[in-house]
N, C-alpha and C positions, 0 to 999 in steps of 0.2 A: 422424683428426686435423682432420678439417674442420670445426670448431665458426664456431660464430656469429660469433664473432669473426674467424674466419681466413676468411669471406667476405666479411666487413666489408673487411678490406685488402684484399682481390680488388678491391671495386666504388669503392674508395675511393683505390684508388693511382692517383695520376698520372701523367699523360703522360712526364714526365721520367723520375720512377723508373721505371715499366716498358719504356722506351727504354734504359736502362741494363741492363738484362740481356740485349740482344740484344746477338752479336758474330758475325762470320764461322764460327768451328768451334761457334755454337749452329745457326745457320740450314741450314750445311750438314747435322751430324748429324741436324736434323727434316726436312731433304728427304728427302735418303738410307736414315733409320728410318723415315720416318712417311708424305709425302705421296707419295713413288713407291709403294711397298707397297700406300696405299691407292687410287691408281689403276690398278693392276696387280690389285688384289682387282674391280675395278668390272668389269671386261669379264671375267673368270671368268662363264663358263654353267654356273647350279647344274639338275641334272637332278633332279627327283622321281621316285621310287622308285611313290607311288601319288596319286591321284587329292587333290587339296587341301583335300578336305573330311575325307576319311581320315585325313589327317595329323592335322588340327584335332580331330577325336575322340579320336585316341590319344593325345595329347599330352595336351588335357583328362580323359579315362580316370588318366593318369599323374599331375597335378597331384590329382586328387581321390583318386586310389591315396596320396599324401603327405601331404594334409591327414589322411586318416583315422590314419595312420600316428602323424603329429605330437600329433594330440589323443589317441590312444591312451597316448603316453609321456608327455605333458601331465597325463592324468586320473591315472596309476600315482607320479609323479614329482613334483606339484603343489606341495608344499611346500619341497623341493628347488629348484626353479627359481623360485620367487617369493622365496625368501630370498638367492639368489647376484644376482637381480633390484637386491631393495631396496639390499642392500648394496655394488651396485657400478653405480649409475646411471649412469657412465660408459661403461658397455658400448654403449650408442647412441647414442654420439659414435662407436665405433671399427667400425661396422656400414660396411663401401664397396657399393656408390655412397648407401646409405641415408641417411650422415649427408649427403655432400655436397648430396643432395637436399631433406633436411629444414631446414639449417643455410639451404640457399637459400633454400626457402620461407619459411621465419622471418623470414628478414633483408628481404627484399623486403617481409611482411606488416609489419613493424613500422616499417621506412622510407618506406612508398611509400601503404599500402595501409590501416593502422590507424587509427583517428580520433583526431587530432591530442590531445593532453592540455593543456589552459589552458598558456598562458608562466606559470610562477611567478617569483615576484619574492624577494630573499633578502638577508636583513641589513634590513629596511626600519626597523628600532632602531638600527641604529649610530651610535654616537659615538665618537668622539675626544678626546682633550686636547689640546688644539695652543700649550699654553703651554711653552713650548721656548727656548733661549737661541738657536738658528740654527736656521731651516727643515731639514728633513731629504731625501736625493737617495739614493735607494736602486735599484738597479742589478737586475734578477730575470733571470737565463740558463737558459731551458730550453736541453739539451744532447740530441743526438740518436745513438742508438746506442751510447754508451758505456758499457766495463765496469767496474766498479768492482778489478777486481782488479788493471785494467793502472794503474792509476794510482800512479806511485811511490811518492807520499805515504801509500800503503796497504800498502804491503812490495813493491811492483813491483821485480822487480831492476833494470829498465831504467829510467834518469833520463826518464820522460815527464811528469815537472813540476816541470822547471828554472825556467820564467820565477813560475809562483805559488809555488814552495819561497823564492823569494827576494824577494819582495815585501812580505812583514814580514805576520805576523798572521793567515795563512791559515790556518784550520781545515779539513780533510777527516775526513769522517765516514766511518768503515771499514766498517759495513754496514748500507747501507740498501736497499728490496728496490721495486721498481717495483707499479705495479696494473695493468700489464698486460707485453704484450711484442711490444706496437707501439702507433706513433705514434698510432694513431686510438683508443684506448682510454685509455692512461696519460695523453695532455696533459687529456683534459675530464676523467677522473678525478684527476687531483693537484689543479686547480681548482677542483673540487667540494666540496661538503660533507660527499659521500658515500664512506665508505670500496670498500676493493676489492670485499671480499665483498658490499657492496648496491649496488656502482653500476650505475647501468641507464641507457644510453646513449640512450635515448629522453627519460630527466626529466631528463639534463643536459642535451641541446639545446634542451630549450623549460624553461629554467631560467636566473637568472642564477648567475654563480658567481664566483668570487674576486675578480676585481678589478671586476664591478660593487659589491662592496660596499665595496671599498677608495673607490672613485669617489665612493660617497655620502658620506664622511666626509671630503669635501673635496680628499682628494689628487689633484694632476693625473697622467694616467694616458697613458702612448705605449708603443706596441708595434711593433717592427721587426720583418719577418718575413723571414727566411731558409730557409725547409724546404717550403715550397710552400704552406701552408695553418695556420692556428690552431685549426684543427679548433673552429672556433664560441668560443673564450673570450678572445679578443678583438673578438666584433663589435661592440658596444656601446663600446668605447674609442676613442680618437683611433688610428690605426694605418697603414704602410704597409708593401706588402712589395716587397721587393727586389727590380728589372728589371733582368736583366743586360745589355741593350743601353746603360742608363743609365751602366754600371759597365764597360768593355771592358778598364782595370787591373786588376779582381779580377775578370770574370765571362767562361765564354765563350758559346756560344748558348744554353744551357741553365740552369747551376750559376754560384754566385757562392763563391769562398775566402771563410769567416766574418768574412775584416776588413772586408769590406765594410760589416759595419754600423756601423763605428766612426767611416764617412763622412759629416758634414754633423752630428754628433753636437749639439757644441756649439751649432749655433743652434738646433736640434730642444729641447736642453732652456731654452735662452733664451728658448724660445715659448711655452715650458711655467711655469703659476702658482703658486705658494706650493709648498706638500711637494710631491715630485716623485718617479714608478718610473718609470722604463722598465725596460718588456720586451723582452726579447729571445728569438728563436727560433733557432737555431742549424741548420744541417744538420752541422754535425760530423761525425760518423763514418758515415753512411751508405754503404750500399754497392749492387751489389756494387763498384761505382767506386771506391775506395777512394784512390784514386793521383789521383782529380780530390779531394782534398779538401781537397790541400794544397799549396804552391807548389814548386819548385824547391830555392828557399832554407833549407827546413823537409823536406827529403827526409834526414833525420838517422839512422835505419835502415836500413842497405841489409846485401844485396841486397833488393828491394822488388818488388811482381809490379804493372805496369801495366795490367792487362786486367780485363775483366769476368768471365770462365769461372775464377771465382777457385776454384775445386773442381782447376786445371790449375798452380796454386801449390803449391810445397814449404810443407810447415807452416812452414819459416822464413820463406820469402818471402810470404807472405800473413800473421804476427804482424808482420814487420816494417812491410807495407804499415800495418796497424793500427793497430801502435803509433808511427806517424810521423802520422797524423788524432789521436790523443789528445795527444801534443806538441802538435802544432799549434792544438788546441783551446785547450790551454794558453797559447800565446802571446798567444792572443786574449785568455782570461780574464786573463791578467796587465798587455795594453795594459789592457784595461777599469777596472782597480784600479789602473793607474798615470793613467790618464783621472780617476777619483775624490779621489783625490792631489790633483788641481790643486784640488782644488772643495772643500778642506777651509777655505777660509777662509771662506766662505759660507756653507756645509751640514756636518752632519753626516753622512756619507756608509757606504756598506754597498753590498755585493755578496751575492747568495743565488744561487749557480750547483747546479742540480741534472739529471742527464739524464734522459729519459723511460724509457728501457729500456735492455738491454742486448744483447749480440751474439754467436751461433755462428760459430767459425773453423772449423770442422771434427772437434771432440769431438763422438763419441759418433755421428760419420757425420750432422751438423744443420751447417748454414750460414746465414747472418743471422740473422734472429728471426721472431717470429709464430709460433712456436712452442703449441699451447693451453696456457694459463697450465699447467695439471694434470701436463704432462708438461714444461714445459718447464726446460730442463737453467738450474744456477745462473748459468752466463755470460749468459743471457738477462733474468733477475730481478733480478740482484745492479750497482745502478748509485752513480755517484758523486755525492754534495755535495760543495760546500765552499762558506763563509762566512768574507768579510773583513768590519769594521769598522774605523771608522776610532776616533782614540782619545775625540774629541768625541763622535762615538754610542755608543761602550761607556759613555762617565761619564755623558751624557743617559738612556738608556736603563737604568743601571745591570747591566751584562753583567758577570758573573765570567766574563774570557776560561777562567781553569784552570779552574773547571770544566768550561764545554762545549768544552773539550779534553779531560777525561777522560768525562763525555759520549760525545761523538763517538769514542772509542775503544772505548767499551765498552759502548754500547748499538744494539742492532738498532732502526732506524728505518724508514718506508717511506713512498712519496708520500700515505698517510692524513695525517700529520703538517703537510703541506706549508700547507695552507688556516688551518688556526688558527694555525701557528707564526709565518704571517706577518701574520695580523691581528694577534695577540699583543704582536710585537714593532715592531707599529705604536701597539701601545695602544689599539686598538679595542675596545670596548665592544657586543657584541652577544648575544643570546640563541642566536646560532649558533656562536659561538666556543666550544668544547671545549677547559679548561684541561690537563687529562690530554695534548693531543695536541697542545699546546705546547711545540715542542723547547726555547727561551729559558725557557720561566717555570723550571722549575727551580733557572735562574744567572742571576736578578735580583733586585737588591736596590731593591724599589720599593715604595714605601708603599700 
């Protein structure tokens, strides 16, 4: 299970999140199982039977007894085993400690140690039309951990989106599938140009990507961060991320509640010139915290399990913890759309909320994610969209809302879509744009 990816989140998670998985019954259990044992193994006197170099013979005698053995069934068997080989490459991912060893090696060679690849530059054709009856204010929410199933709006039995079911205009798309199943793969890849099956996290870091080329076509460009890191596709923009010591109403020493970016919002885009996105990055659903993610106020499932050793929650109390961070994500996205509300007399205004990945509760004996994409289960893959406009940017834009409502209901999408759909329906003009992979072009009526 240890792929490249899944060492990536090792050397790549921060300080907070892996503070959040330590609690009292984890530290006691590793003293107890782990660090008495192994000092109780250290002062054992092992006694040799024969002299040290004897040993080293028989043991080499016995490894060359095996190699002979192994090519023997190798030479008889040959074809056999280079066909179970070819057709099932994944076997050397599932090798222990071999993969974890190799998966290391790799990831260090290619982050630390390979010869850097030219920065490429991306969109350097774009244009725009920017002849428009109001400037345009468009809203982009990465969402973090969430599943698409919990989402009401998707057949959830549980009302976890009350505040956007009532906000007038919200579309959520029932299924669409992430490119990876953590934060440090799916944010550079949705970004990118590159779909799932060719992205290579190496050309996306020394690459620009999605909103450098939104930038070139004029639009002013702010990204809020809340999840600890933009994993590189924000560094090229105006950007700041969220100090909870700044925030002591929404944050405590660590984590900030998502409303916090709603803070100081208004002169953030007053600063901001002609067409306007802000980004946003959400911590959402992350876990295993799950009960730091949301206020008091917003504690609307109960019973709910407060703790981190979320493996020592009843299946009920650990969906309800869950499903009380997807509400509550909700609240946020529906201040955000009633925030755009105000700004309909100015701009034509829009919201594009999609989350990075999705999350194990305890099906199938798997918890959070990071999961290797190849095996990992549908609650990890399977994440939520949704898209408001306002009615000035459906009539500018020319959006048939019915259709991509029926759309959104009936076709499988995934973050490949995400890069063009939003140059698309910025009216961006580039030789990087893929109209196939334009969720909008479908249901617009544009000359």
């Amino acid at each position: 299970m240890f792929d490249q990816n899944m060492i990536q989140n090792i050397f790549e998670t921060n300080q907070n999140e892996a503070l959040a998985y330590l609690s009292l019954p984890i530290i006691v259990w590793v003293t107890i199982a782990g660090f008495i044992p192994a000092i109780l193994l250290f002062f054992v006197e092992i006694e040799y039977e024969e002299k040290w170099f004897k040993g080293i013979l028989t043991r080499a005698l016995s490894m060359f007894a095996s190699l002979i053995v192994i090519a023997v069934i190798a030479a008889l068997y040959y074809q056999d085993y280079v066909s179970v080989g070819r057709n099932n490459s994944n076997l050397q991912r599932e090798i222990v400690p071999a993969n974890f060893v190799n998966s290391t090696v790799k990831y260090v060679y290619n982050r630390y140690l390979a010869e850097p690849i030219p920065f490429t530059t991306l969109g350097d054709d774009a244009k725009r039309d920017t002849n428009q009856s109001k400037p345009t204010l468009m809203f982009l929410v990465v969402g973090e951990t969430a599943r698409g199933k919990n989402f009401s709006m998707n057949g959830y039995e549980k009302d976890t989106n009350p505040f956007t079911s009532k906000s007038g205009g919200v579309i959520s798309f029932n299924d669409v599938r992430s490119c990876g199943t953590a934060t440090a793969v799916s944010v550079p890849c949705m970004f990118s140009n590159m779909g799932r099956k060719e992205f290579d996290e190496n050309r996306a870091r020394n690459s620009e990507g999605l909103l450098d080329v939104l930038q070139k076509t004029g639009i002013s460009i702010f990204w809020k961060e809340n999840d600890g890191g933009c994993k590189g596709v924000c560094d090229r923009v105006p950007n700041i991320e969220i100090e909870p010591k700044d925030h002591p109403k929404f944050c405590d020493k660590n984590t900030c509640y998502d409303e916090v970016v709603l803070q100081d919002l208004d002169s953030e885009i007053a600063q901001m010139k002609g067409d306007k996105l802000v980004g946003f990055h959400l911590i959402g659903s992350h876990g295993p915290t799950y009960y730091k993610r949301y206020p008091d106020a917003h504690r609307q499932f109960t019973p709910d399990c407060p703790r981190s050793d979320i493996e020592n929650c009843t299946d009920e109390e650990l969906t309800n913890t869950y499903d009380n961070t997807i509400r509550y994500t909700d609240f946020v996205i529906g201040e955000m759309i009633a925030k755009l509300k105000t700004y309909e007399d100015k701009y034509n205004t829009a919201l594009l909320y999609v989350s990075d990945h999705g999350e194990s509760l305890g099906a199938l004996g798997l918890y959070l994610h990071g999961t290797p994409y190849q095996f990992a289960p549908d609650d990890q893959t399977r994440v939520p969209m949704q898209v408001w406009m306002s009615p000035g940017f459906t009539k500018e834009k020319g959006v048939d809302m019915a259709c991509l409502q029926q759309k959104a209901a009936d076709t499988r999408y995934s973050h490949d879509n995400i890069f063009s759909s939003v140059l698309g329906i910025w009216d961006v003009k580039t030789s990087v744009y893929e109209k196939g992979l334009d969720i909008f072009s479908q249901c617009r009526n544009v000359q």
